[in-house]
N, C-alpha and C positions, 0 to 999 in steps of 0.2 A: 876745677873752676867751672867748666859746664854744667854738672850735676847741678853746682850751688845755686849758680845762676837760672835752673830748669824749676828747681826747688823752690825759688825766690817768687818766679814767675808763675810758680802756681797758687803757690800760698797768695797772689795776691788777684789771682785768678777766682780764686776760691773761698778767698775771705777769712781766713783761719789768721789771726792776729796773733803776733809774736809771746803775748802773756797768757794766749789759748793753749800754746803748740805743747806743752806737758801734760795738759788735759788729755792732747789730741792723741799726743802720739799714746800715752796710755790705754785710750777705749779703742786704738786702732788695732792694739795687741792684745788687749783680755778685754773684750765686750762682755757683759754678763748679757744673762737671758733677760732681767727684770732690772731696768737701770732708771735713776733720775737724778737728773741734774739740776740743781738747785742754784737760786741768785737773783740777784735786786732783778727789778724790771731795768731791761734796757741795756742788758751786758750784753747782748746778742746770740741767748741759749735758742732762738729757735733756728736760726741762720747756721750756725755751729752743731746743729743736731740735723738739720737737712743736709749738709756738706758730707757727715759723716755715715749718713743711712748714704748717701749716696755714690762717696766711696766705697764701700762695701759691697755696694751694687754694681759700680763700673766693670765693666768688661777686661780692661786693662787690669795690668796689676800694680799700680801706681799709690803714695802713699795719699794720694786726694786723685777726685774723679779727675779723668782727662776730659770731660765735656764733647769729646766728639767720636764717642763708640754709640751704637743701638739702646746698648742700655742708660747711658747718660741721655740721651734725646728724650728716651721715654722718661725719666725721670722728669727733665725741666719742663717737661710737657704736662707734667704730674699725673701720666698715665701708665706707668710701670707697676705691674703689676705684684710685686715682691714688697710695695710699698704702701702703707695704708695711715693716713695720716686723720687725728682728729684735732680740728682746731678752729677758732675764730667763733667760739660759740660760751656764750654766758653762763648756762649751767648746759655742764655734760648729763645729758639724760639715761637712765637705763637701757633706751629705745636706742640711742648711740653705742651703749657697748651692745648689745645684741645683733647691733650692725655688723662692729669691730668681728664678735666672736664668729659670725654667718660666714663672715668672709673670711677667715683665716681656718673653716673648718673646709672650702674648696680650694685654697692656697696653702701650699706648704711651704715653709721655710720664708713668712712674712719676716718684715718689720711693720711693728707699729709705734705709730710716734703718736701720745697725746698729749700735745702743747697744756699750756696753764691746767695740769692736774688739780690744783688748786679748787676748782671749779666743781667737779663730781659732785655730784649730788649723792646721800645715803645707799638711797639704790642703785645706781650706777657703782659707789666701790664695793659694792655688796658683790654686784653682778661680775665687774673685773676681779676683783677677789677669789672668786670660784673660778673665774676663767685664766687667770694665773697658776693655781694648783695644778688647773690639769690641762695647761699645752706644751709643749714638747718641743716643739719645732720654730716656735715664734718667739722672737726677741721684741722686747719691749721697751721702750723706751720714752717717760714723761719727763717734761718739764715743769718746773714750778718755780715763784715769784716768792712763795710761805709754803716751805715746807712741812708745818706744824700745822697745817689744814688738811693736809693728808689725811685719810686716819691708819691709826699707827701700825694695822693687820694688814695694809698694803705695804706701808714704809718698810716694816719689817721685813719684806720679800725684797726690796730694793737694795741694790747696790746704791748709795746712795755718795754723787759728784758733786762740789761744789765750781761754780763758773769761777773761774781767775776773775779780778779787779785788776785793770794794771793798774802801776804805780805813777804818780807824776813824772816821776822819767820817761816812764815807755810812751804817754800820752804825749809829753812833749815831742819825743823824738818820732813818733806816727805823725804827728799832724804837720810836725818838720816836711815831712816826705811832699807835703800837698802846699807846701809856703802860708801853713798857719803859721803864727808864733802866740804863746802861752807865756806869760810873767805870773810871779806868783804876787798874791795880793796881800 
C-alpha cells in the first residue's frame, strides 16, 4: 500500500497521466537512440518528454524523477548538462542543428529533445539527417503535431510513438480528482 500510495504521489508529482503511463512505462524500458512522439497539439508531448529525459537523468533510481537529487535541480533549472533541448522556435534553422551537433561533439551520452520537429527547415533535416547516421552516444528524441512534415529520411530512423488520447472516462474521472464535473452533450 505504501509503494502505491509513493507511486500515486509521484505520478502527480510529475505529471504523467494515467492514459500516458503505457507510453511511459514503455520508453522507460526500451528508449530507442532516434525517437518521436507524435499527436494533436495539446496532449501534453512536451511536458511527457521533459519528465522522461528527466527521469533518466535523476540520480535516484526511481521510475519518474524524485525532484530533489543534484541532478534533478539542474535539470529544472534547465542547466544540466546531459540535456539539450531545441524549442519555442518557428523554423528550426540549420544554424540550430549545428548548435545541437557542437554540443553533443563535447558532451557524451546527451539527450536531445527537438520539440515541434514539424518546423525543420530542408536544411536543417538535411544537417540532423547526417548527424543521426553518425552519433553513437546521443539519444534523440522529437516531438511533433504532423508527422507527415517530417521528411520521410528522418522518419525512417525514428522509432516512431503515438501520445495516448484519453477517453471520456479517464477525462471525467481526472478532472473528478480537481471537483470539475463533465456531462456529455
Amino acid at each position: 500500500m505504501e509503494v502505491k500510495y509513493a507511486i500515486n504521489k509521484m505520478q502527480k508529482q510529475n505529471y504523467i497521466l494515467e492514459w500516458q503511463m503505457q507510453l511511459w512505462s514503455q520508453l522507460q524500458h526500451n528508449l530507442s537512440k532516434i525517437n518521436l512522439i507524435s499527436g494533436c497539439q495539446g496532449l501534453g508531448k512536451k511536458k511527457f518528454v521533459s519528465q522522461l529525459v528527466q527521469s533518466f537523468l535523476c540520480d535516484n533510481n526511481y521510475t519518474f524523477a524524485c525532484q530533489n537529487c543534484d541532478s534533478c535541480h539542474l535539470f529544472l533549472q534547465k542547466q544540466h548538462p546531459k540535456a539539450y533541448f531545441v524549442k519555442d522556435v518557428k523554423i528550426i534553422t540549420v544554424e540550430l542543428i549545428h548548435q545541437v551537433i557542437d554540443y553533443t561533439h563535447y558532451n557524451n551520452n546527451v539527450f536531445v529533445i527537438i520539440y515541434d520537429a514539424e518546423n525543420l527547415n530542408i536544411n536543417a533535416s538535411n544537417a540532423l539527417l547526417k548527424f543521426l547516421e553518425e552519433t553513437k552516444s546521443t539519444r534523440v528524441i522529437f516531438t511533433t503535431n504532423n508527422v507527415s512534415k517530417i521528411i520521410s529520411t528522418i522518419r525512417s530512423r525514428c522509432n516512431l510513438y503515438i501520445m495516448p488520447v484519453a477517453t471520456f472516462e479517464q477525462t471525467t474521472s481526472y478532472l473528478q480528482q480537481y471537483d470539475f464535473t463533465i456531462t456529455e452533450i
